[in-house]
N, C-alpha and C positions, 0 to 999 in steps of 0.2 A: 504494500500500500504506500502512494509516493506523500507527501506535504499536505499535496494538493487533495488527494478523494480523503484524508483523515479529517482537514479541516474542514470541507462540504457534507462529509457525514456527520459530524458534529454541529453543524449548523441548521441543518435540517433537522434532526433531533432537538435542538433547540427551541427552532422554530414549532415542533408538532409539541414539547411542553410546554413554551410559552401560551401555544392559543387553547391548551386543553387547561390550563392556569387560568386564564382570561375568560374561558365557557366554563366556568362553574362559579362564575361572579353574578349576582343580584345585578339585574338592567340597570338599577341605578345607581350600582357605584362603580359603573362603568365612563361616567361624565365627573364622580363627585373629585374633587379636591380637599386633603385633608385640610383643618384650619383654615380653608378659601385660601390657600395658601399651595405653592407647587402646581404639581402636570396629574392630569386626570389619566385612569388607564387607556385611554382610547389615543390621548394626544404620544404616548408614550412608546404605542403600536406603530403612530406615523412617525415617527421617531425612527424606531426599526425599518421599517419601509424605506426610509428615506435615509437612511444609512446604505441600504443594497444597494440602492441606485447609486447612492456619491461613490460607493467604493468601487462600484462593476466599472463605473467609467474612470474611475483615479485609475484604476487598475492595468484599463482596456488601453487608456490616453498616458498614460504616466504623466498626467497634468491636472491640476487643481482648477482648469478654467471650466468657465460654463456648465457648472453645474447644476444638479434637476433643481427644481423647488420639494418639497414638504408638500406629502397630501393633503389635504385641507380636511383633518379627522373631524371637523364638528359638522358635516355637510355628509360625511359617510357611517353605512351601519357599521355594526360589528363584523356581518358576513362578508361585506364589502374588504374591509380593511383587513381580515383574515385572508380574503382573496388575496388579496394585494401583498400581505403580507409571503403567505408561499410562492405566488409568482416571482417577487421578487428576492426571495431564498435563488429561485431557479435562475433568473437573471446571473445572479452574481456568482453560481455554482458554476455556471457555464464560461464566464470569464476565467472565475478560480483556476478549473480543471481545463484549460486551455494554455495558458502559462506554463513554458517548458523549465523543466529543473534548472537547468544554466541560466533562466534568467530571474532566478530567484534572490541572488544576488547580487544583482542591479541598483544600481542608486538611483534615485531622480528625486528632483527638488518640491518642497512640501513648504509651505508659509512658513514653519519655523527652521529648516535645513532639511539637510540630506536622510531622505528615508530610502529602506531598502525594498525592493518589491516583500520580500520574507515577510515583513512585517507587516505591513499593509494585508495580506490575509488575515490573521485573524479577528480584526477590528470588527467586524459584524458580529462575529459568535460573541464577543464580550459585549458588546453593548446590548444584543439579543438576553444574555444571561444578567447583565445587569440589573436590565428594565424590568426584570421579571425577578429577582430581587425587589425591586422597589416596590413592584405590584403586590409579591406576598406580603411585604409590610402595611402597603394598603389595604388588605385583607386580616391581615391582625386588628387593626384598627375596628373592623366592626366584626370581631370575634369568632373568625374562620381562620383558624390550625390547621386547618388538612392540607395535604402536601394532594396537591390537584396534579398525576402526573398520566 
């Protein structure tokens, strides 16, 4: 198994606990913010979305220019943004698992210096595990322990 099909497996796995985390949420605290305060679970998911996208194309371009916008989570459902969300698993798994070993490391220039392509793969799967971190918190919040996996 090379870099590349470890990191897209773990991603998509990701991706199917996060939204099996996300569907055993009450509808409405799918929009709440705790304290009106922070990102509601749904803006959290465009988040994720919008990670696959910036990174398939940093990936695809090794350039920080022109990139996507951010779905506009308050105007989509959850099914919606669960689509969106695996499609764009697939987007960026298809880039991933395109990238030959030798140019794995590669340098090209990032806002703050030199990143390596290496690195720039697993930036989805953390921020995917992240946000779903934050989401079980939000879920402690109104007294759901269960580990939704």
């Amino acid at each position: 198994m090379t870099m590349q099909e470890l990191i897209v497996r773990r991603a998509r796995e990701q991706a199917r606990q996060l939204l099996a985390t996300v569907g055993a949420m009450p509808p409405d605290k799918l929009t709440w913010r705790p304290m009106d305060e922070g990102r509601c679970v749904l803006d959290l998911l465009a988040d994720c979305i919008h990670c696959h996208w910036r990174v398939a194309k940093i990936l695809a371009q090794r350039t920080f220019a022109d990139l996507p916008e951010a779905p506009d989570w308050q105007s989509a459902t959850l099914d919606e943004l669960a689509h969106m969300l695996l499609s764009s698993v697939q987007d960026w798994a298809d880039v991933v698992l395109s990238i030959p070993d030798a140019v794995l490391v590669s340098e090209f220039d990032a806002p703050w210096g030199k990143i390596l392509v290496a690195d720039g793969l697993y930036h989805c799967y953390w921020n995917m595990a992240y946000h779903e971190g934050q989401i079980n918190y939000i879920q402690t919040l109104y007294e759901d322990r269960e580990m939704h996996i």
